[in-house]
Structures are given as structure tokens and as C-alpha cells.
C-alpha positions in Angstrom: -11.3 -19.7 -37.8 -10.8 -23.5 -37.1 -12.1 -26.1 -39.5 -12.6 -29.8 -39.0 -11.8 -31.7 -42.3 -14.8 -33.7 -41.5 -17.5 -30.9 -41.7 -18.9 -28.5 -44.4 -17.0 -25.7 -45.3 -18.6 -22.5 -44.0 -18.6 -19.4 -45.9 -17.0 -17.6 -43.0 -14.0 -20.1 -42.8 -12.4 -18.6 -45.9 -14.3 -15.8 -46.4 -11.3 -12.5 -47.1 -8.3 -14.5 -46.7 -5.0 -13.9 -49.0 -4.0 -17.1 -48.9 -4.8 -20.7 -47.3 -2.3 -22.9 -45.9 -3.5 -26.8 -45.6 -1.4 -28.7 -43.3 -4.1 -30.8 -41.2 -4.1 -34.2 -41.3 -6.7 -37.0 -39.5 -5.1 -40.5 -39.1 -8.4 -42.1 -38.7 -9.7 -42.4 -41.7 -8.2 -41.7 -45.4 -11.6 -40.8 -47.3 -11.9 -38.0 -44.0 -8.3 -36.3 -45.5 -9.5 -36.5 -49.3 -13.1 -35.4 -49.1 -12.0 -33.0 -46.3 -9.0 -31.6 -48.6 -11.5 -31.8 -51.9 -14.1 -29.4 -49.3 -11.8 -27.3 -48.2 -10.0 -26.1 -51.6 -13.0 -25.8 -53.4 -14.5 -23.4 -51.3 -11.4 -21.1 -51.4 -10.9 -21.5 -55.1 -14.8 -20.0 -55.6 -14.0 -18.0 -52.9 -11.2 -16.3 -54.8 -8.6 -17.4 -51.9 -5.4 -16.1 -54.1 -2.6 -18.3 -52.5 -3.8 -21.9 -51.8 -0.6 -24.1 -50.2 -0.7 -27.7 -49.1 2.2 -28.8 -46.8 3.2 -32.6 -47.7 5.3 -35.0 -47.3 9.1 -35.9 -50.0 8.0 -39.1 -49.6 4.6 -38.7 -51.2 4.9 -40.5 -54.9 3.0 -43.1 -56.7 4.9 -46.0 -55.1 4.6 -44.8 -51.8 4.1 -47.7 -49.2 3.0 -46.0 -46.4 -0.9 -44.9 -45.6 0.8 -41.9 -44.7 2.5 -40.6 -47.5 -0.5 -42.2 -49.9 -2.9 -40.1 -48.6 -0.6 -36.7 -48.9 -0.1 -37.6 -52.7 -4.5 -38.4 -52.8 -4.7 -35.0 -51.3 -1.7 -33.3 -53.8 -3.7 -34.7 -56.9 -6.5 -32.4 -55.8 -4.4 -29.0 -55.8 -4.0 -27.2 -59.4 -0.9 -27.6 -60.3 -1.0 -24.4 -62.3 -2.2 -21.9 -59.6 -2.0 -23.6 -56.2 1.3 -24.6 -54.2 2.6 -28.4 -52.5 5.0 -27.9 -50.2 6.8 -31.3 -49.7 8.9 -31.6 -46.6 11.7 -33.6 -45.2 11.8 -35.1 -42.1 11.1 -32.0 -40.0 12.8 -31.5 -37.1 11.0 -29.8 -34.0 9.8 -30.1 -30.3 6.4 -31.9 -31.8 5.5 -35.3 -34.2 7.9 -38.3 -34.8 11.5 -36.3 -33.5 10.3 -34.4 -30.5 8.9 -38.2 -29.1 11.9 -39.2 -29.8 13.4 -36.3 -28.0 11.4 -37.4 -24.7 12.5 -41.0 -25.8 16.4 -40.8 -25.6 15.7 -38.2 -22.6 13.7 -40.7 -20.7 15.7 -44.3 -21.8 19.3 -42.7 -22.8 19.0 -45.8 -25.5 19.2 -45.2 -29.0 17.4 -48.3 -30.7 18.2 -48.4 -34.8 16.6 -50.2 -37.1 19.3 -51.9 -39.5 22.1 -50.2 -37.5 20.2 -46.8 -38.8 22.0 -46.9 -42.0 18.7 -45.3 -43.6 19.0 -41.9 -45.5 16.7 -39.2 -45.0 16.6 -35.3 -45.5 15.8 -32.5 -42.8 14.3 -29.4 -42.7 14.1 -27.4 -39.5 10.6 -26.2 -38.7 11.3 -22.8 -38.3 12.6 -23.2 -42.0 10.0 -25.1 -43.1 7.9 -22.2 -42.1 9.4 -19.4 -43.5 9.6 -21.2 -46.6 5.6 -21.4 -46.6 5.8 -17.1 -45.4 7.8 -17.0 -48.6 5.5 -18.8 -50.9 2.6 -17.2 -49.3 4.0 -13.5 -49.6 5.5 -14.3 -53.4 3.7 -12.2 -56.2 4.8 -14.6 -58.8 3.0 -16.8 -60.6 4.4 -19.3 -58.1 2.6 -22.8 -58.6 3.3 -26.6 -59.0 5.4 -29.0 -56.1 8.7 -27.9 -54.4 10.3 -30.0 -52.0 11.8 -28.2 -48.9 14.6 -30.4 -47.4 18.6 -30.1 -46.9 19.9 -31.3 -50.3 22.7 -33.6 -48.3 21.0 -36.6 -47.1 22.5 -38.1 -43.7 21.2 -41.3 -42.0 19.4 -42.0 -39.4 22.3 -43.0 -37.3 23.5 -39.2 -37.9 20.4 -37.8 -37.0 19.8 -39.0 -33.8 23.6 -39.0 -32.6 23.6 -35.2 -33.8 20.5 -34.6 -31.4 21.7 -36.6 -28.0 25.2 -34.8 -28.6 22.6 -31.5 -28.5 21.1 -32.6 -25.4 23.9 -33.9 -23.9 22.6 -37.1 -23.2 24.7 -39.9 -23.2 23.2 -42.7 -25.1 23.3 -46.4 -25.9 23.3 -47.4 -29.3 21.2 -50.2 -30.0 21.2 -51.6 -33.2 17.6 -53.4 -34.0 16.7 -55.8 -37.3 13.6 -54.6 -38.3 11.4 -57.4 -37.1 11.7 -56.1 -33.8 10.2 -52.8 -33.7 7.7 -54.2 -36.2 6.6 -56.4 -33.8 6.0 -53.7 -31.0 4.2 -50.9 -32.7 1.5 -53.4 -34.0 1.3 -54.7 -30.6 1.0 -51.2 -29.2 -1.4 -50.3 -31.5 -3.5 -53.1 -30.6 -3.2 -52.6 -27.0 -3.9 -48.4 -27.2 -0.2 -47.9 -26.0 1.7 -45.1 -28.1 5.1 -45.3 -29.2 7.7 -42.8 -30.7 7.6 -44.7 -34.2 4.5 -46.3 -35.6 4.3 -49.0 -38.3 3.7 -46.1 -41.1 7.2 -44.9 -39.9 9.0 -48.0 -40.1 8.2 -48.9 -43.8 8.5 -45.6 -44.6 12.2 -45.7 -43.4 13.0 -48.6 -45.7 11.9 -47.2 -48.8 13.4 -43.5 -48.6 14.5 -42.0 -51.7 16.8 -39.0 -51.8 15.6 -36.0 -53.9 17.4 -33.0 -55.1 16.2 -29.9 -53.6 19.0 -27.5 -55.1 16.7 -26.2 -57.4 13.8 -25.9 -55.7 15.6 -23.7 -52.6 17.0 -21.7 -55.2 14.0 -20.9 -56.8 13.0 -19.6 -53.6 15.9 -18.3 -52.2 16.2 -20.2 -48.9 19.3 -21.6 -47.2 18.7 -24.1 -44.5 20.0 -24.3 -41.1 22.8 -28.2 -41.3 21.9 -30.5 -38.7 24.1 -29.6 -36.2 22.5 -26.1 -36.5 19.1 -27.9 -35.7 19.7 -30.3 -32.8 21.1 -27.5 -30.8 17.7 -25.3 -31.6 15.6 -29.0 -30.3 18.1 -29.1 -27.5 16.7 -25.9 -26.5 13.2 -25.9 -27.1 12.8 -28.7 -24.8 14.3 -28.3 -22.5 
């Protein structure tokens, strides 16, 4: 049943369901995401919805600086921490969102731009992990609640990342090492002007201000392993191919 975070909830929408996962998110509007959220879990709370997971972001915290990860930890305040479930994910890797444009990027260019030389760390998860991680919390029948972060406990950088992933494709590609003004520059004036690029101006402060969690326990609590890097750009190589 599809729901728009901007309408009522109907009965119907969550009406016999075992469990609700929220990952939906509109970039228009923050108040749309919170109210919509706020909507949405109600009406599966009173509908006795038994398993209620939100999918969000590691870099959701209070000092977030992006509009991004702000309105995942407005929307996180919302769950119950004592019967519902936040997922929080690394940077996922997949054929769709931020690294599947890239993919078309370094496909289309074979140039590599980095901001700061791409010295930045971050922490992936594979999407196909990322899902069977929400399967898992779904189908758990523990009293399974509260926030676990879902990301490869071994941060690597940017740099590593996207080398890993035009190795995979077996792209040749220039590194181009960018200071940050640069890119800043051209995604507001893309925005402006209607004209999408791989990385918007949420992503770039985002990137400067990663922390690196530790997942151990939170994978062992679930029992998941995670697919390394390497593992994952061969899997992108060959979903879009």
C-alpha cells in the first residue's frame, strides 16, 4: 500500500501488518518528514503494528550539520526507544542514491574529483546487507528495540572507496584532487540553475564532519558479517552494468 508522508494515514495503509519499515524521505520540505514520520507511526502504534523500524542515517546526532542527517535524528526522536527499532546506516553502497551517480559519473568522465585529496573517512554497508539486517530485525522475537548502527567497523576514506569501485568497473580514472571551495561552488550553482549533480551541498559538509563509530557490537548483537569493500564494488560493478 503506498503512502505519501504528506497525506493522512488511512486505516487500510497499516491495517494487518507485522511490522513497518520507514525509509522514505522528501527533500522538500523538513516539517513534510517529521509530521509525515509523527502520522505514520502513530497510526501503526494504535494499530498494534508489532515491529516498527526506521532506516537512518550514522551521521544522524545532535551536532549534525547537514539538513540531511538533522531531519533523520528529528524523525529518530519520534520512535520509542523502548519498543520500536533505528536502523542507522553507513554510506550504502548500491546501483541507486549518492554512489550509483557516481557510478554513471566515473563511467561517463573516467575523472575522479576529491575533495581534500579524499582523505575523508567514512563506513559502508552493502545494500543487500543493509537489507538483510532490516529482515533480521524485522523477523527477531526479541524484545529488540533502541538504535543500532549497520556499517563495516573499519572505516576507509574516500579515496579508497572510489579507487576500490573504478578498479571494479575497470575504468581507468583520473584522480583529481579538489579543495573544497570548488565543488561548493558548483552544487549551489547547479541547484540554482535546476542542473543535478552526483554530490549536493548536504553531501559535501557532511563529508567534512564524519565521525567513525563502532559497530562491533551492534553486528554482534545481530549476528551479521558484512561483505569488505572489495566484496562490494565488484557486486556495483555488476549491477550496472
Amino acid at each position: 500500500m503506498p503512502y505519501d508522508l504528506r497525506e493522512p494515514v488511512e486505516d487500510q495503509t497499516v491495517a494487518g501488518l507485522d511490522a513497518l519499515v520507514h525509509a522514505a524521505l522528501d527533500k522538500s520540505d523538513d516539517r513534510v518528514n517529521v509530521d509525515g514520520t509523527r502520522r505514520l507511526m502513530s497510526a501503526a502504534q494504535a494499530a498494534g503494528v508489532g515491529r516498527r523500524v526506521f532506516i537512518s542515517t550514522v551521521s544522524a546526532r545532535v551536532d549534525a550539520v547537514t539538513g540531511y542527517a538533522r531531519q533523520k535524528l528529528a524523525c529518530e526522536q519520534l520512535m520509542d526507544r523502548d519498543t520500536d527499532v533505528v536502523v542507522r546506516a553507513g554510506l550504502v553502497i548500491g546501483a541507486g542514491g549518492l554512489v550509483g551517480d557516481s557510478v554513471s559519473f566515473l563511467r561517463r568522465f573516467h575523472v575522479l574529483p576529491l575533495i581534500d585529496g579524499g582523505r575523508q573517512p567514512v563506513q559502508t554497508v552493502g545494500v543487500d546487507d543493509l537489507a538483510r539486517a532490516v529482515v533480521q530485525v524485522c523477523a527477531s522475537t526479541s524484545t529488540l528495540s533502541g538504535v543500532y548502527t549497520i556499517a563495516d567497523p573499519r572505516a576507509r576514506s574516500i579515496r579508497e572507496v572510489y579507487t576500490a569501485i573504478a578498479d571494479a568497473l575497470d575504468i581507468r580514472v583520473l584522480v583529481l584532487p579538489i579543495p573544497f571551495w570548488m565543488p561548493l561552488f558548483a552544487a549551489r550553482a547547479s541547484a540554482r540553475l535546476g542542473v543535478r549533480l552526483p554530490i549536493t551541498e548536504d553531501n559535501l559538509r557532511g563529508l567534512r564532519t564524519n565521525q567513525i563509530v563502532d559497530t562491533a557490537d551492534d553486528l554482534r548483537q545481530l549476528g551479521l558479517s558484512l561483505a569488505p569493500l572489495e566484496d562490494l564494488a565488484r557486486g556495483l560493478a555488476d549491477a550496472t552494468e
